[in-house]
C-alpha positions as CSV (number, residue, x, y, z in Angstrom):
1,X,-211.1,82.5,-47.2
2,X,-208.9,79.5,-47.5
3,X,-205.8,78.9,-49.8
4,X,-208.0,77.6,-52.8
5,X,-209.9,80.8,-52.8
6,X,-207.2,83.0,-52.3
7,X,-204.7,81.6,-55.0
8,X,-206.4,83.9,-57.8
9,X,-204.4,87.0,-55.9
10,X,-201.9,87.8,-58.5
11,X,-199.5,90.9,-59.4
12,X,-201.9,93.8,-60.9
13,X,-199.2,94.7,-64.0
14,X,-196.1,93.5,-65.4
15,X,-194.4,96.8,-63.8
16,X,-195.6,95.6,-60.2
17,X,-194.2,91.9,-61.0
18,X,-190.5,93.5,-62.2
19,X,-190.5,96.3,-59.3
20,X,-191.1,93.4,-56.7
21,X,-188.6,91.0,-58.2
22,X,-185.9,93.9,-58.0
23,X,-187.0,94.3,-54.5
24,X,-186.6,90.7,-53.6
25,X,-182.8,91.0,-55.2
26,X,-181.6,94.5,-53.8
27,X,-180.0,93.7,-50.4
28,X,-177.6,94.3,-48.5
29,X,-175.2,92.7,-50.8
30,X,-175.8,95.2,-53.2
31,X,-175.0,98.0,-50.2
32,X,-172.8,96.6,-47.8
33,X,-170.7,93.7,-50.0
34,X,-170.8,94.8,-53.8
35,X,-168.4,97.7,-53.1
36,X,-166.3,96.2,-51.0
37,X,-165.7,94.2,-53.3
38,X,-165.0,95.9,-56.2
39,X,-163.0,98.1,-53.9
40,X,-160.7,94.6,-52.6
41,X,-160.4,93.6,-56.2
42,X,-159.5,96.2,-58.7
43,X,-162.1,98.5,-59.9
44,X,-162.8,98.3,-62.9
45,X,-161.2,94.6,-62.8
46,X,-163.7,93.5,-60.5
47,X,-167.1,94.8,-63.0
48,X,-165.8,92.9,-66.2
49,X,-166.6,89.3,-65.0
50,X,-169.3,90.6,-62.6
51,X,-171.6,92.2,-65.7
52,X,-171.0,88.5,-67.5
53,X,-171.9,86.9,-64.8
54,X,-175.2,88.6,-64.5
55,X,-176.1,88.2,-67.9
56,X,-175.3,84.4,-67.2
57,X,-177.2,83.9,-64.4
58,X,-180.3,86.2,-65.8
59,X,-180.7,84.6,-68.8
60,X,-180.4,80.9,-67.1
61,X,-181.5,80.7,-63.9
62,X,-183.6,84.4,-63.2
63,X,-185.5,83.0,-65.9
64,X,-185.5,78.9,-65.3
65,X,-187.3,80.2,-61.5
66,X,-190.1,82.2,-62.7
67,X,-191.1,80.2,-65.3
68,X,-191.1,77.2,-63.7
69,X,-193.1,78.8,-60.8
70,X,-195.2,80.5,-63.0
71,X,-196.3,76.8,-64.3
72,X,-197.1,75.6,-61.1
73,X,-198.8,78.3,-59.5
74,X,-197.2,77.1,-56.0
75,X,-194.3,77.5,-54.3
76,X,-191.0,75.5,-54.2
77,X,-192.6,72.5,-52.4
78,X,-195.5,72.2,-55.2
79,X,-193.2,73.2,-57.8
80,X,-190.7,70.4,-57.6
81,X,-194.0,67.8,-57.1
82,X,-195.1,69.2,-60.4
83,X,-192.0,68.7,-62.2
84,X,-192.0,65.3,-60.7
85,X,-195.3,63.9,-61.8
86,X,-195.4,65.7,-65.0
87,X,-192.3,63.3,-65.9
88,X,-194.0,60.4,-64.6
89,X,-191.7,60.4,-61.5
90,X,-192.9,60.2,-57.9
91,X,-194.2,63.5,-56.5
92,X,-193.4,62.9,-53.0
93,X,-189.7,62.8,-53.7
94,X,-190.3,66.2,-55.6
95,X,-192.1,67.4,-52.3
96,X,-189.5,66.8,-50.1
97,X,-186.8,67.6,-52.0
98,X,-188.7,71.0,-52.3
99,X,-188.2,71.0,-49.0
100,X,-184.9,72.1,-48.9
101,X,-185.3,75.7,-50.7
102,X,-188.2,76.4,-48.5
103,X,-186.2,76.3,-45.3
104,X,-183.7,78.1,-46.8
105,X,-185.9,81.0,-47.3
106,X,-187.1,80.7,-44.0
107,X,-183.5,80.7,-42.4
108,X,-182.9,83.9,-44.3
109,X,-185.7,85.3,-43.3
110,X,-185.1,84.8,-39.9
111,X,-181.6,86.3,-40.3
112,X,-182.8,89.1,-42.5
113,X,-185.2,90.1,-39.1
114,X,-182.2,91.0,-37.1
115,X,-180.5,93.0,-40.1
116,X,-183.7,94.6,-40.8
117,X,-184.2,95.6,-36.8
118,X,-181.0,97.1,-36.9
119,X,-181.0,98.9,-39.7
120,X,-185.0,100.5,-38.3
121,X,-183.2,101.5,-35.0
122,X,-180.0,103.5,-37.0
123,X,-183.3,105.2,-39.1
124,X,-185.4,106.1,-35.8
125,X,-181.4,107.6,-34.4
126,X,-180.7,109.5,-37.6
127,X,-184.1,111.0,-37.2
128,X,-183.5,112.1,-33.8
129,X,-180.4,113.1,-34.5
130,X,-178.7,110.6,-31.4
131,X,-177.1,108.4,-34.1
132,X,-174.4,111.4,-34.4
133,X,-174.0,112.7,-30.8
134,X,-170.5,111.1,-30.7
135,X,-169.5,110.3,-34.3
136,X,-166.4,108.9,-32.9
137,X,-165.5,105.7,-34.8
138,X,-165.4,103.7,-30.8
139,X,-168.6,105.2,-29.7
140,X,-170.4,103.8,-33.0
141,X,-168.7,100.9,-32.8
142,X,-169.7,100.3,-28.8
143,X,-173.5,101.2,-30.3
144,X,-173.0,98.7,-32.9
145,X,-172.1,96.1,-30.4
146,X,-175.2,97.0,-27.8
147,X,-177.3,96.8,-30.8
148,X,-175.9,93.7,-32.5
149,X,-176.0,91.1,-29.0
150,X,-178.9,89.0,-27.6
151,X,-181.9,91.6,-26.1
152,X,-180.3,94.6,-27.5
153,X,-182.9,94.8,-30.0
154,X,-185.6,93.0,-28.8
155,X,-188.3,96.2,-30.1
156,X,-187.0,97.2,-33.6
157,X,-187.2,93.4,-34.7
158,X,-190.4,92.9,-33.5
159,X,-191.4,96.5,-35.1
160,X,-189.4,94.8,-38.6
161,X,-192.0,91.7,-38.5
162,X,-195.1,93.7,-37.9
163,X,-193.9,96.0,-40.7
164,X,-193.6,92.9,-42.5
165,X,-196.8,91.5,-41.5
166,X,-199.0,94.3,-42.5
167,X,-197.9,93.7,-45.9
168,X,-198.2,90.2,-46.5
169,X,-201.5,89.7,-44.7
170,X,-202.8,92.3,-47.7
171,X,-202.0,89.4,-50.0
172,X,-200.1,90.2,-53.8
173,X,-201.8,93.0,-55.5
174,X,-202.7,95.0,-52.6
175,X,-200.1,94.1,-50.2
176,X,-196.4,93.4,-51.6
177,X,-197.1,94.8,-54.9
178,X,-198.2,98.2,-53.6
179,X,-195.5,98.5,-51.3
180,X,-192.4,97.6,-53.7
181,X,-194.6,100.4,-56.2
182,X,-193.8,103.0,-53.2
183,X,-190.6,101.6,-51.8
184,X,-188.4,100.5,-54.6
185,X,-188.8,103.9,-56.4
186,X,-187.8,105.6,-53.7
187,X,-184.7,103.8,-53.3
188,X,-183.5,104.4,-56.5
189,X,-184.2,108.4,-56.3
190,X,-182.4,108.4,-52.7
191,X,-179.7,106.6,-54.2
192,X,-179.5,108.7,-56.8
193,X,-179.7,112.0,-54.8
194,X,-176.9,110.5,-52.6
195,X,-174.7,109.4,-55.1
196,X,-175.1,113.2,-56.9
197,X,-174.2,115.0,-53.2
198,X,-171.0,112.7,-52.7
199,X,-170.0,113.6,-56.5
200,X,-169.4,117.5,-55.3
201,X,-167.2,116.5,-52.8
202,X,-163.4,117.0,-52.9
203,X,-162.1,114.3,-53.9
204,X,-164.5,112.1,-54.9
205,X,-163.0,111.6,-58.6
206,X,-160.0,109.6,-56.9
207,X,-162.8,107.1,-56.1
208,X,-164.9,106.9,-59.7
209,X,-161.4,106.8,-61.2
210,X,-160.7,103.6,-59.2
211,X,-163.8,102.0,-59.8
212,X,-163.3,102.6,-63.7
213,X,-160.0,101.6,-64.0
214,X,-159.3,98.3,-65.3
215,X,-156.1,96.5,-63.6
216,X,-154.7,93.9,-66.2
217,X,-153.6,92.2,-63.1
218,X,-156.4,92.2,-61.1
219,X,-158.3,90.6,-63.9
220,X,-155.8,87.5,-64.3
221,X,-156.2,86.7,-60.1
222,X,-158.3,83.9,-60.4
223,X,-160.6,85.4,-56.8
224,X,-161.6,88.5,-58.5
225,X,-163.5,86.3,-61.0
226,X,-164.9,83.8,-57.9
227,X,-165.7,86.5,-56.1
228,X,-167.7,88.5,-58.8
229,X,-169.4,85.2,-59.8
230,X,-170.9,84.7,-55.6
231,X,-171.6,88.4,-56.2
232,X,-173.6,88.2,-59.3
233,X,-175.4,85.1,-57.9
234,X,-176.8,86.2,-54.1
235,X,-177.4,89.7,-55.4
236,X,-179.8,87.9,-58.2
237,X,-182.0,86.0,-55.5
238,X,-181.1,82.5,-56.8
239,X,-181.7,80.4,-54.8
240,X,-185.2,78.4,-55.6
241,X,-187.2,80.3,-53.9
242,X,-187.9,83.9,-54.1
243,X,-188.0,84.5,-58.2
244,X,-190.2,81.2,-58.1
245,X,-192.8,82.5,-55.6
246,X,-192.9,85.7,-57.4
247,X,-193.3,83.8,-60.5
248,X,-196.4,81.8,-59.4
249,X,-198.1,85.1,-59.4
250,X,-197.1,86.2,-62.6
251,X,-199.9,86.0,-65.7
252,X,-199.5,83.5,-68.8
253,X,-198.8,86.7,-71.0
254,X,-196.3,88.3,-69.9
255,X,-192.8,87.4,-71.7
256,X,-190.6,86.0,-68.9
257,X,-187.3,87.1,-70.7
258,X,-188.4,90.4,-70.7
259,X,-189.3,90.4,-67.2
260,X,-185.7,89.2,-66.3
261,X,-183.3,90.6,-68.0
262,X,-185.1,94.1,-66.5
263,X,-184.4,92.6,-63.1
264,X,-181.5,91.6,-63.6
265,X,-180.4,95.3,-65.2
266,X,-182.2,97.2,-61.8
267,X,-180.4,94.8,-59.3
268,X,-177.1,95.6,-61.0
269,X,-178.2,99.4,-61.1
270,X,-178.7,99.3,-57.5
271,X,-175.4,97.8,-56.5
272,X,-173.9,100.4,-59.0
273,X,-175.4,103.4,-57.0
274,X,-174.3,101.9,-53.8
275,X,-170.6,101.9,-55.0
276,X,-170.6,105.2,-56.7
277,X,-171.8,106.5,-53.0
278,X,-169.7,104.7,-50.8
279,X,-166.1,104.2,-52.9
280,X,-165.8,107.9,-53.6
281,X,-167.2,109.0,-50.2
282,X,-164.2,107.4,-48.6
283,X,-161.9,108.5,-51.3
284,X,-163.0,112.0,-50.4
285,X,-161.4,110.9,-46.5
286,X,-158.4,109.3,-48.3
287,X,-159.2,105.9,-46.8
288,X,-159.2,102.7,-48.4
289,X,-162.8,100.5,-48.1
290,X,-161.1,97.6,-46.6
291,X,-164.1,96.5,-44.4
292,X,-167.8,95.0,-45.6
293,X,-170.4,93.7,-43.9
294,X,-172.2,95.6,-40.9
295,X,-169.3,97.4,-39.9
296,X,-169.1,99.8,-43.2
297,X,-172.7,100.5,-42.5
298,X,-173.5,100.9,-39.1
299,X,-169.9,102.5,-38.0
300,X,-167.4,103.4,-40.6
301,X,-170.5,105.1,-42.7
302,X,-171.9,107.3,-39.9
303,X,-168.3,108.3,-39.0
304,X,-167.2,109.5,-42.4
305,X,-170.9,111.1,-43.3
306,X,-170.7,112.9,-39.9
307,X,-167.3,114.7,-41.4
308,X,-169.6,116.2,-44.4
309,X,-171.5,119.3,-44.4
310,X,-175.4,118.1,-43.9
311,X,-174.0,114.3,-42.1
312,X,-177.2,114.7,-40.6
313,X,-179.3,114.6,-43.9
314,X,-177.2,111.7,-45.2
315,X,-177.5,109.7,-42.5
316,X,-181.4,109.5,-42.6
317,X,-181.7,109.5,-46.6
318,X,-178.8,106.6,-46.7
319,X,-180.6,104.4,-43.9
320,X,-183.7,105.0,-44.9
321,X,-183.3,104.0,-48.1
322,X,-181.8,101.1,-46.9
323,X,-184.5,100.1,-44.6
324,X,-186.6,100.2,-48.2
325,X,-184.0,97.6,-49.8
326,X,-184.2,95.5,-46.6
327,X,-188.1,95.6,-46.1
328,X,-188.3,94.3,-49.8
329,X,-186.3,91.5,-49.6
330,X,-187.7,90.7,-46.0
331,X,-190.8,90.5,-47.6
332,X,-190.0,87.7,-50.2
333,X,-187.8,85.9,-48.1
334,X,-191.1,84.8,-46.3
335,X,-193.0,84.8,-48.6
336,X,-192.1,81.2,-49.7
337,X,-192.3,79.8,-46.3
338,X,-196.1,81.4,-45.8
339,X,-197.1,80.3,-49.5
340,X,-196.3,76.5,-49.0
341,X,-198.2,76.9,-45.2
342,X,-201.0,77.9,-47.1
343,X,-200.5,75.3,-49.6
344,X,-199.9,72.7,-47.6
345,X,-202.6,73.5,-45.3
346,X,-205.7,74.7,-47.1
347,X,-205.1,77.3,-44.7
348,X,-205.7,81.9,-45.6
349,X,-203.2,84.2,-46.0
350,X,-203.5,86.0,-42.7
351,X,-203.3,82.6,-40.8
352,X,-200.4,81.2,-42.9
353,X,-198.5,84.7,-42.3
354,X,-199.3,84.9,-38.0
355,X,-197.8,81.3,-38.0
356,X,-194.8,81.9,-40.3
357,X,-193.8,85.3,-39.2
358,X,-194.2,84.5,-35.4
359,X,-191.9,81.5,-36.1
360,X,-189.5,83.6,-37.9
361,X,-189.4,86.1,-34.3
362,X,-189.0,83.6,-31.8
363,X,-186.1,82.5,-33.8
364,X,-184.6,85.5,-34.7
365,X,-184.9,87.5,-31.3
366,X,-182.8,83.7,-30.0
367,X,-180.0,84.2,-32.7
368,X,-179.0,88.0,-32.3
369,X,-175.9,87.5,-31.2
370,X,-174.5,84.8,-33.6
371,X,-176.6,86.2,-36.9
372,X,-173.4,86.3,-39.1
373,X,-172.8,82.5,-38.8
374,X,-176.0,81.8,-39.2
375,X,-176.1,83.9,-42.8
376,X,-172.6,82.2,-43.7
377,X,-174.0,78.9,-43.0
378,X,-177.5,79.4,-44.7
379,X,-175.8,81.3,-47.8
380,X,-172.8,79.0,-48.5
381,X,-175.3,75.7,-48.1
382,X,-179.0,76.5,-49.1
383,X,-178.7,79.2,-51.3
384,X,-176.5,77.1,-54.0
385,X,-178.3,74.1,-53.4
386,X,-181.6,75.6,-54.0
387,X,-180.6,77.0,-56.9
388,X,-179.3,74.3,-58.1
389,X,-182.1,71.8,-57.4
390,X,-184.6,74.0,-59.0
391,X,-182.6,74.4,-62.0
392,X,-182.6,70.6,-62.4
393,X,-186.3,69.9,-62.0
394,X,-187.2,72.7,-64.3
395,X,-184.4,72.3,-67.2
396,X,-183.9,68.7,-66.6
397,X,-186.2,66.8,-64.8
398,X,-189.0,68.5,-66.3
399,X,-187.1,68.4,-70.1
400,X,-186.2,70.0,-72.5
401,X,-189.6,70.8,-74.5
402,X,-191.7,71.4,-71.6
403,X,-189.2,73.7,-70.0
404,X,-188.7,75.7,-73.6
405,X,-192.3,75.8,-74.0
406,X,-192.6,77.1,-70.3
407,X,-190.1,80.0,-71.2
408,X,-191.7,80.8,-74.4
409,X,-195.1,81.3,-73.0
410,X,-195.8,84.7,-73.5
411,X,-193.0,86.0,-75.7
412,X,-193.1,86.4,-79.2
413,X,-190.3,85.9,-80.6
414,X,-189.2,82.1,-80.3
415,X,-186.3,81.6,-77.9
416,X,-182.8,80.9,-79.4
417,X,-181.1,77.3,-79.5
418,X,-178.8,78.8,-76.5
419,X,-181.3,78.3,-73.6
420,X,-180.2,75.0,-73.0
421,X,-177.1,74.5,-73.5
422,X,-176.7,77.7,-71.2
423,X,-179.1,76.1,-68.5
424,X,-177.4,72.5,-68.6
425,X,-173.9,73.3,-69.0
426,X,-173.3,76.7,-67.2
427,X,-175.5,77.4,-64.8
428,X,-176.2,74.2,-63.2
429,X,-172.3,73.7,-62.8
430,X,-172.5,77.2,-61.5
431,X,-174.0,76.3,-58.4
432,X,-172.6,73.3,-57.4
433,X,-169.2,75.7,-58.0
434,X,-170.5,77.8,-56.3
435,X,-171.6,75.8,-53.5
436,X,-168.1,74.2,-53.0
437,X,-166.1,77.6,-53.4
438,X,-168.2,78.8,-50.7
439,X,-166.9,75.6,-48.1
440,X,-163.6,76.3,-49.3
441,X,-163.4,79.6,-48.6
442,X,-166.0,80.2,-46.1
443,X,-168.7,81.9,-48.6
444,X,-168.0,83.7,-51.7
445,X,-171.4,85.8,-51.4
């Protein structure tokens, strides 16, 4: 079958649409960067402007992405063509300028691979039990480094895109629906069982204390807020890509504001779970979380779980877990790029996929060794302007009654006189804030 015949794939239920859209935004900035975060800047101090920010960003652009995808019925590249020539403007500007949240997705994609490959390896370990044969913070960190250079992990990528590629090729319903209905669930219970373990250990109430705590000066230092606004916007997938491909899918009925602010809620859940796991499991060592990114959670992690009764246990259930959170966002990072082949190219699914996800290895096994510039880059550049560029052909471009009317489809209830002035006035400027904060201080997200 070509594209044409296969367009009519769509998500099963309104539960399989919301379960994939939370697996598109739980990442590793919910696991590895949220609480850090709220660690680096107060507590407590840190979740006040982080919870308004995601309301923001929900109800602006979580919403302003699937709806206008779900108009379209194509991805970014046909999306912005539609907004174009629906306004009586030229679709090939809209085309190309679609362009631009397409590679995005692509790019990380491509860096997701390597993150993803890593994270299978540090599951197979914990499995076999290798991963703690010296828990000493060097020996991790020396793993870390074999794992994290160019060839040193050639096989568990490769094993990440076939995982991958199994479920795409399966199409919507049967493919990435299904496997966010197994996985996503399952994160949220391992999580949860996690987060109830390191609650029993001595203490752990010097770390939920901190995290609850609200420091009046924390709150008036002006990073705390930028930080918790790059936060709330990479951990909600906004970037004009991943909500909109999901949203193509989505049926005419279902009420888009419902759909969002429940994905919004779940991401924010996630990130949540994450802290209450990690914050009091290093309060329980007496150490301060001072250090994000890979290194908590390939080498400071597996060091302080190895110093608690059943580190074994926690190790798998943690990465695991993990490697759930990182196949579901893997899988809608490429699903843009393999849409708009498809579109483009009257071509099926499984040949769309072969070509897009063979791309997306070649690249990736190349970039191993410089994959955190390459994520900086991509996040700090495309991810904003994506965002942004999307928000402006649905909200403006498109105007202001089709774009209501877009949003309304399927709801009830008629939408309140705040939807625009939220779209045009906060969230747009959001982005391009966001997008400059993140040159001046080297990303914010």
């Amino acid at each position: 079958m070509n594209y044409e015949e296969e367009r009519k794939d769509s998500f099963s239920s309104k539960y399989g649409f919301i379960l994939a859209c939370i697996g598109s935004a739980v990442g590793m900035g919910n696991i590895w960067l949220f609480p850090t975060r709220v660690s680096a800047y107060g507590g407590g101090s840190f979740l006040i402007p982080y919870f308004i920010f995601v309301i923001i960003l929900g109800f602006s652009g979580t919403i302003g992405e699937m709806a206008f995808g779900r108009a379209s019925r194509k991805g970014p590249m046909g999306a912005f063509r539609y907004a174009c020539e629906e306004s009586g403007r030229n679709g090939n500007i809209g085309e190309a300028v679609g362009s631009i949240p397409v590679l995005g997705s692509l790019s990380l994609a491509i860096g997701y691979t390597v993150v993803v490959g890593w994270i299978l390896k540090y599951v197979v370990q914990s499995l076999s039990g290798s991963l703690l044969s010296s828990p000493d913070i060097e020996s991790l960190g020396g793993l870390f480094s074999r794992t994290a250079t160019t060839s040193g992990n050639n096989f568990y990528q490769i094993l990440a895109v076939v995982i991958v590629a199994i479920i795409v090729i399966f199409g919507i319903g049967k493919g990435i629906e299904k496997a966010n209905k197994i996985m996503m669930p399952l994160f949220f219970v391992m999580f949860i069982c996690l987060a109830i373990y390191i609650s029993f250990q001595p203490g752990a109430k010097e770390g939920y204390r901190y995290m609850f705590t609200i420091d009046p000066a924390a709150i008036k230092n002006p990073l705390t807020w930028v930080y918790a606004l790059g936060q709330a916007f990479f951990s909600l997938s906004l970037a004009g890509n991943g909500t909109l491909i999901y949203g193509t899918y989505l049926s005419d009925k279902e009420d888009i504001l419902d759909s969002a602010w429940k994905v919004a809620l779940f991401d924010t859940i996630a990130a949540m779970l994450a802290a209450l796991v990690i914050i009091p499991a290093m309060a329980t060592t007496g150490s301060q979380l001072s250090q994000g990114g890979p290194g908590l959670m390939f080498i400071h992690l597996p060091h302080l779980f190895s110093t608690m009764n059943g580190g074994t246990i926690l190790l798998i259930v943690f990465f695991v877990a993990v490697l759930f959170g990182g196949v579901s966002s893997l899988i809608n990072l490429y699903e843009a790029p393999i849409a708009t082949v498809q579109q483009k190219f009257n071509l099926n699914r499984k040949v769309s996929s072969l070509i897009v996800l063979g791309l997306g290895l070649v690249i990736s096994l190349a970039i191993q060794d410089i994959v955190s510039p390459w994520m900086d880059f991509v996040s700090i550049y495309a991810c904003p302007l994506g965002a942004g560029l999307a928000a402006i052909m649905f909200y403006i471009i498109l105007g202001k009654d089709k774009s209501r009317a877009l949003v309304q489809k399927g709801r009830v209830k008629p939408i309140g006189k705040w939807l625009e002035p939220l779209a045009h006035f906060v969230f747009i400027p959001i982005t391009l804030i966001v997008f400059i904060l993140g040159i001046v201080l080297g990303g914010i997200g």
